[in-house]
N, C-alpha and C positions, 0 to 999 in steps of 0.2 A: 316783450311778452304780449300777448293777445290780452285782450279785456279780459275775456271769463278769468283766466287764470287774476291778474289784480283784484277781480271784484270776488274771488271767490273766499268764502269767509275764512279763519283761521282754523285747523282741525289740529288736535294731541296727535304725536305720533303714535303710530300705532299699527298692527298687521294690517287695519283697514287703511291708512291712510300709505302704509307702502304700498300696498296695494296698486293703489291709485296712481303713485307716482310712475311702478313699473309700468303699468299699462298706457300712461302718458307716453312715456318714452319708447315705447313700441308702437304706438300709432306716428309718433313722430317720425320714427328712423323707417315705418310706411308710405307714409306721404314723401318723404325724400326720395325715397325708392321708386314711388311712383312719379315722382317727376323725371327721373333717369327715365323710367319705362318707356312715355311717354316720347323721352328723344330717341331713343333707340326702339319703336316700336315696326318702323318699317322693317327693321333689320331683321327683329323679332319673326316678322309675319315671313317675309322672304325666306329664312333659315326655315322655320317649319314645313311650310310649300315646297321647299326644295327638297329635304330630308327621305321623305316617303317616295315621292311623284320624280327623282332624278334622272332624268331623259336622256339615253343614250345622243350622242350629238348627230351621227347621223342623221337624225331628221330633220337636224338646222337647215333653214334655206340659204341660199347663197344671193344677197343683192343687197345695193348699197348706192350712196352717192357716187355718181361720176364727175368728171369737171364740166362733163355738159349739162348735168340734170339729171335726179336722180331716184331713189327711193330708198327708202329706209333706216330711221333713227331708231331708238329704241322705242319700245311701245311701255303704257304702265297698268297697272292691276287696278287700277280704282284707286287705290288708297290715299294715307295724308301724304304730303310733298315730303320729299327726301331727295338729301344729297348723295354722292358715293364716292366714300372717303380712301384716304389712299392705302388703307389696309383691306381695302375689300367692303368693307361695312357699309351699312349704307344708313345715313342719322337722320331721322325724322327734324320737322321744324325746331322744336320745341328743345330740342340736341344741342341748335346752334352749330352749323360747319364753318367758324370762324380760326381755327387755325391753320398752320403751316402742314401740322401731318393731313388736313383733308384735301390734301392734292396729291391725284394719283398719278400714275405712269413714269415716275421718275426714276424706277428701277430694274432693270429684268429678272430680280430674283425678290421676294417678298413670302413669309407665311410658307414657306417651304416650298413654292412653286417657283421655274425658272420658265421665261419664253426663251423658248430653242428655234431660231430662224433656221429654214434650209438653206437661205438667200439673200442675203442684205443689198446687193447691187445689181442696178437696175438702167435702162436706156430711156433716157429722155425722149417723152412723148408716143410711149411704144408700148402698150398695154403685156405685162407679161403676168406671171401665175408668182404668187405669193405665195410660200408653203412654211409652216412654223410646228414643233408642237409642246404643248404644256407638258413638262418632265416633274414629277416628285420622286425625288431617289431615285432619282436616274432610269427609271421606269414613266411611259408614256400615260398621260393622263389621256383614259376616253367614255368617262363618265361625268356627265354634266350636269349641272342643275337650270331648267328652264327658267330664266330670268328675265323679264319683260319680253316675253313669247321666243325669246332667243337663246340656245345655250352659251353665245358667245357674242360679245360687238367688237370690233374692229374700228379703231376710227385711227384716220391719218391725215397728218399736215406736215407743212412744209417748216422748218424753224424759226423763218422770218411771221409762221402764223397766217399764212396764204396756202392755197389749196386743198383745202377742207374737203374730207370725205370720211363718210361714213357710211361702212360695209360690215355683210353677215357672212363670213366663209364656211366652208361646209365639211366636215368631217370624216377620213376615212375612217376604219376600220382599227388602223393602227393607231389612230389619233392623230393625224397627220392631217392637218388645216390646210385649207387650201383657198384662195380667191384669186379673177383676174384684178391686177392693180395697173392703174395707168398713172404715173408722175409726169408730168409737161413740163417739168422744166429743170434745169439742173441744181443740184443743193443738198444741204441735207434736211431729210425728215423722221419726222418721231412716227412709230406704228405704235398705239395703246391697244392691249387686248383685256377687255371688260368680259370678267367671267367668274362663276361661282363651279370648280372641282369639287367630286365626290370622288376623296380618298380614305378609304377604308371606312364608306357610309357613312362620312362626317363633311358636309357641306364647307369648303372653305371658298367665300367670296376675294377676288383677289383683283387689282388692275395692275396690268406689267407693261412697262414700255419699252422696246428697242429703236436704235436708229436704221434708218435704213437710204444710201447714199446712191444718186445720180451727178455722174461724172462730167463735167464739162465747165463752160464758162457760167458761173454764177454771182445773177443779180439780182441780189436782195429786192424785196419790196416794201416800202416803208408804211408803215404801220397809218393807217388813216385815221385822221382825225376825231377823236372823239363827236359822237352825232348820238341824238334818241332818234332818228330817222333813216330809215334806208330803205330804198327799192329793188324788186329781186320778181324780173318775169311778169313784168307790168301790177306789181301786188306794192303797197306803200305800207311800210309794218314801223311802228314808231311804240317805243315804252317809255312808261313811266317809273319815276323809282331811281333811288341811289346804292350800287353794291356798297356795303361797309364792313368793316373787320370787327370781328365776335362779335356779330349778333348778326342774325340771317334779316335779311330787309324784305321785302314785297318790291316783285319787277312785274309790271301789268302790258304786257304784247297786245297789242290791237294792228288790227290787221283789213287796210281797205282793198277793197278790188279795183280792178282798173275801169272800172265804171263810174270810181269814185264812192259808193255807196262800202256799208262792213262784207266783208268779202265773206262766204257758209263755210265757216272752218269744220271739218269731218273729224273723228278722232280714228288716230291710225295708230296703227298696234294698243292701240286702248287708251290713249293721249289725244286732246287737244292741240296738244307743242311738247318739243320737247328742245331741251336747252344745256350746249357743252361751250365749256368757259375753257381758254386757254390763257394761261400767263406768259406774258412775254420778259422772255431771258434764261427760263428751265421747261419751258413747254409743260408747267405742272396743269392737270387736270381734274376738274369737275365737271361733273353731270348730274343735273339738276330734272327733276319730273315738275309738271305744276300739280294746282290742285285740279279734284276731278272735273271741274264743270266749270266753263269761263264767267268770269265775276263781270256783270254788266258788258257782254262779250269782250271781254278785256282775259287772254289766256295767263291767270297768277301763277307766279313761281316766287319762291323762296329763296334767297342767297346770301350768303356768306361769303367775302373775299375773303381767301388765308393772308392776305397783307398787301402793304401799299404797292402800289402801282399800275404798271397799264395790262388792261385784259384785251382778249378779241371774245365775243360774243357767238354763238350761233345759234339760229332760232328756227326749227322745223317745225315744219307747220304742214297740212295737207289741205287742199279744196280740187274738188271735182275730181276726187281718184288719184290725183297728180302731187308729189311732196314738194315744197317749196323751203331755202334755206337763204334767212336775213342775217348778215352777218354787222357789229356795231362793236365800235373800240368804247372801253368803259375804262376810265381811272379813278383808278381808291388813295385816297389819300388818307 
């Protein structure tokens, strides 16, 4: 019990003194509420943003990482750091994304939405057209809500956790998603599609994943050693910071150029960096925003592992117009 309450002198019962107790316990079951608020407050903000302002997708643009270099991860709104959990939602610091359900893309169907591929198979090293589209009831979803300047992200890899890309595809009419996708190499891979539906003017944020299979001889690549150091396009990006399970930790990116000196990080799509975590064994996924403004040019992000074992890291970052992507194996014990 808090001090006032101990030091506070004895009172008769009485209407005044119930009084007191009910309104006690109303500021309490307040302040509870208000710490929920608090984790769920990006979530909060996004849903409302999306509700009124849902942008047909059409106007998505289409572009993304390629395996030679690339553009475009998510961009973020300003706000506090948030993760995006595997219902769609997306939980503020203070939330905590330290369980198992906040890893997304482990399902094609979630929250009523199904990803519908036109095409799962694909030619090694052969860029061809991805085409997918979001079904609720069996009617095509083609109303979106703009979520970090996108109404849709696309991110894809390989299930050994090699070949990372992340892309914006662009939307007919019919709702019919489309990007060119190039895989180099044979295997299979997860395609995540990161996106908040407007059905029936009710905003539902959702991440859905399918596989999608390149035929031939495949050879895994084995997972590289955990490092807080990596190079990517003569850039040398090293963090600080341990992921751990339930409770979000601080991971701080610092990022030199090849001059040796802090390299002028630009903030693209309205970030500093932005950062997707893969689990190695179910390809479950997170994606992480930092805070707004680099802390002693160190780009902070928030994180929670859903549980033990090995991650792969990726860390977008942009200088001189150009997007740059560090990738670091992390293990949670």
């Amino acid at each position: 019990m808090p001090d006032t309450l101990e030091q506070a002198p004895p009172e008769p019962r009485s209407a005044s003194a119930g009084f007191r107790l009910a309104a006690f316990g109303a500021v309490v079951v307040v302040v509870l509420f208000a710490g929920y608020g608090i984790g769920r407050l990006n979530n909060s903000v996004e849903r409302a943003a999306a509700a009124p302002g849902a942008t047909p997708t059409a106007t998505g643009g289409g572009h993304g990482h390629d395996p030679g270099g690339a553009t475009a991860p998510h961009d973020d709104t300003g706000t506090a750091p948030h993760v995006h959990n595997a219902d769609g939602t997306v939980t503020g610091v203070a939330g905590g994304a330290g369980s198992a359900e906040n890893v997304g893309g482990l399902a094609v169907t979630a929250a009523g939405l199904t990803l519908a591929p036109a095409n799962t198979a694909f030619q090694a090293g052969r860029r061809q057209p991805f085409s997918f589209r979001i079904v609720a009831a069996g009617v095509p979803v083609t109303t979106y809500a703009v979520v970090h300047d996108k109404p849709l992200h696309l991110v894809v890899v390989r299930r050994d956790l090699s070949g990372y890309q992340h892309l914006h595809p662009t939307m007919a009419a019919d709702g019919t998603w489309s990007v060119d996708l190039l895989l180099a190499a044979p295997g299979s891979y997860r395609a995540i599609a990161d996106l908040t539906a407007v059905v029936g003017g009710r905003p539902t944020p959702v991440t859905l994943g399918v596989d999608l299979t390149v035929p031939g001889t495949y050879t895994p690549v084995a997972l590289p050693a955990p490092d807080t150091r990596a190079t990517t396009d003569g850039f040398t990006v090293s963090y600080a910071g341990q992921p751990q399970t339930g409770t979000a930790q601080p991971l701080l990116m610092t990022v030199t150029g090849p001059g040796g000196g802090p390299a002028a990080l630009e903030p693209y799509l309205g970030a500093f960096g932005h950062l997707v975590v893969f689990r190695e064994g179910d390809v479950g996924y997170v994606h992480v925003h930092p805070e707004p403004r680099p802390v002693d040019g160190a780009v902070k992000f928030w994180l929670a592992a859903p549980g033990p074992g090995r991650y792969r890291m990726f860390f977008d970052f942009q200088v001189a117009g150009r997007v740059h992507t560090a990738a670091f194996t992390a293990v949670v014990r």
